[in-house]
N, C-alpha and C positions, 0 to 999 in steps of 0.2 A: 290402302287408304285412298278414298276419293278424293279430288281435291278441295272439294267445299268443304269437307272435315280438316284436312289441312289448314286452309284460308281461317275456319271459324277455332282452332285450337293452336295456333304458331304463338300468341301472344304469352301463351304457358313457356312457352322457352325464352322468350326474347326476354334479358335481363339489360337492357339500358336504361338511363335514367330518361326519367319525362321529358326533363331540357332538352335532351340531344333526339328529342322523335323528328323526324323527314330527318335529319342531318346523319346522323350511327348508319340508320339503313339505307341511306345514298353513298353513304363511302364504303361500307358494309359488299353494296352490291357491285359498285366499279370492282373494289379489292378483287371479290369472288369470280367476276367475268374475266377479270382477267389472270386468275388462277386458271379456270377451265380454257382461255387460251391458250396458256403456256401447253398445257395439255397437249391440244393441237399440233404447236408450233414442235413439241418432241415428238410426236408422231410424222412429223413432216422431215424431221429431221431426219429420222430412223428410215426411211424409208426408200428405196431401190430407186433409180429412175423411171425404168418401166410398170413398179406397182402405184395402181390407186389409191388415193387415201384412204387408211387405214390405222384403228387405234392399236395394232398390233405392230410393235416394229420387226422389221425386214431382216436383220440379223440377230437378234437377243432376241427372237420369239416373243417377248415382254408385251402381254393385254393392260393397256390401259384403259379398257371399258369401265372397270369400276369406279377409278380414280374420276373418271369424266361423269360418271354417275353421279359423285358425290359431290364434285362438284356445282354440278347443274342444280344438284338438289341445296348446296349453300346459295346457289342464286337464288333458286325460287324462295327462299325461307327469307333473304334480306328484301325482294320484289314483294312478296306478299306483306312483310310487316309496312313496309314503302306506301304501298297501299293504303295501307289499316291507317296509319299515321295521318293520312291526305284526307282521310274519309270517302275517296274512292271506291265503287262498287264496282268487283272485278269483272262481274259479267259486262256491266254498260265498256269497259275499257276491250274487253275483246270482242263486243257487237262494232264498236268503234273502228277497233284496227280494221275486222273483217269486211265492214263497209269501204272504208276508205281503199285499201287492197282490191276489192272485187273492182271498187269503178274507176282503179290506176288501169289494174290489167285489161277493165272491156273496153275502156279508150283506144289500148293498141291492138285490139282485131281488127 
């Protein structure tokens, strides 16, 4: 699935009431980030002194790639409806960051 098909069909899942639109998927979205941090933070834990971060822990073998998928993927679904709710257009919000980002980074050449 592309993500414009994503963006243009998330509203078929979202089941909140009207009242609660920008507010469900703002708390929606904290919850879920920092679900996929915990993530992190047990992979951090699991982890040897001398290995890299990795979603794999260091003695239980245990892949948390998926877990972190599905996570990511309950972000983007609270992020997009967040969106939808503001009447934001996703592209103008990533020409945005991307601008702003390219002329952070050419100031420190």
């Amino acid at each position: 699935m592309k993500f414009q098909e994503f963006f243009d069909t998330v509203k078929e899942t979202a089941q909140y009431r009207e009242d609660y639109a920008v507010i469900y998927p703002a708390l929606g979205l904290a919850g879920e980030t920092g679900e996929a941090v915990d993530v992190i933070k047990k992979s951090v834990r699991y982890r040897t002194k001398d290995m890299p971060f990795s979603l794999i822990d260091a003695d239980s073998g245990k892949d948390r790639t998926e877990e972190m998928k599905l996570e990511l993927g309950d972000v983007m679904w609270y992020w997009v409806n967040l969106v939808k709710d503001l009447g934001f257009d996703p592209d103008e919000l990533f020409q945005m960051n991307y601008d702003k980002l390219r002329k952070r980074y050419s100031q420190k050449s």
